[in-house]
N, C-alpha and C positions, 0 to 999 in steps of 0.2 A: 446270151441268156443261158440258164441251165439246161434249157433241153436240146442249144446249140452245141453246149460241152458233152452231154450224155451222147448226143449224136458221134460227133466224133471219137470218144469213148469205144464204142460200141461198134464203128467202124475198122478198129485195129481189132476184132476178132481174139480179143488173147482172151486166154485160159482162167485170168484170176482178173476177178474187177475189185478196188479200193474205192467209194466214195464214202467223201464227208458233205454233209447234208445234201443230197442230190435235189430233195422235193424244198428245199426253203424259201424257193422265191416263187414256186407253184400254187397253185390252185388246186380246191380238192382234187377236181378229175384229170387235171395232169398229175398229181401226185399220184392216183392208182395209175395210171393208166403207166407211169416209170416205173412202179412196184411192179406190176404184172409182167413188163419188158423183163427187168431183172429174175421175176421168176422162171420166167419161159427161158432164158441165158443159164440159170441153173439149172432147170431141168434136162437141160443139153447137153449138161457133163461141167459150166462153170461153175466156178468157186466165186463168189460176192459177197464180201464183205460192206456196210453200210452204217455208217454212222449217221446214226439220228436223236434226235429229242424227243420226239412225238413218241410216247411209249403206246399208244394205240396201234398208229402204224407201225411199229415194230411188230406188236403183240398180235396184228392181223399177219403181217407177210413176211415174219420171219419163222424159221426151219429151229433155228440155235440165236440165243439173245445174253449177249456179255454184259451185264451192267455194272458200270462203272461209275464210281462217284469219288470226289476228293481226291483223285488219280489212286484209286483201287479199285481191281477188281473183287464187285461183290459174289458176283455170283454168274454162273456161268450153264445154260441149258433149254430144252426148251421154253416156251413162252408162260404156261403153267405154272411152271416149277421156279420161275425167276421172278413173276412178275405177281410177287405175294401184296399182300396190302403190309405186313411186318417189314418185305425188304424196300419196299414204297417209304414209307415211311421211315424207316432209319438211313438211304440213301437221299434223300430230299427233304426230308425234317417235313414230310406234309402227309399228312392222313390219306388214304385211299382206300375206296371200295373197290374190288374186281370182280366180276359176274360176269356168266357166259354173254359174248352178243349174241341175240334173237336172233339173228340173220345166220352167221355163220360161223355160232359160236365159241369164237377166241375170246379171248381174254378183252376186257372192255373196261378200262380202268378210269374210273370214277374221282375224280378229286373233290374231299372232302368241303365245302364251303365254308 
């Protein structure tokens, strides 16, 4: 299971974490509750890197956000600044709205229906 891989992961102690979709076979609340691990592992001096789809969860619990489309980087920075409805839209060919979330703020992208 994935949170048997993150477990292990996470018991080598090293300095730089790389995963590609950690939360994909998750449930919301394991999906935070791996973001939150991962921030508190940053917070402590590591580097975590995270490849995801889910631009929400990026746009809540990332620091810095590379997006990438077509194998190009568009844009690179924090979650504000990258995750426009303009670069939404020309990295995904799909409309979006973005608006603070009520809760806590971030970025809270909207897809167009």
């Amino acid at each position: 299971s994935a949170r048997v891989h993150l477990a292990r992961v996470l018991a080598q102690a090293t300095s730089i974490l790389m995963l590609d979709e950690p939360t994909a076979a998750l449930d919301v609340r394991h999906q935070a509750m791996l973001m939150e691990t991962l921030r508190a592992r940053a917070a402590g001096g590591a580097a975590c890197m995270i490849v995801v789809h889910d631009l929400n969860l990026a746009a809540r619990h990332a620091d810095r956000i590379a997006l990438v489309a077509d194998g190009r980087l568009r844009a690179v920075g924090d979650p504000w600044s990258v995750l426009t409805p303009a670069r939404i839209a020309d990295a995904f060919g799909h409309p979006a709205d973005v608006i603070a979330h009520p809760a806590c703020g971030s970025p809270l992208i909207l897809p167009m229906v």
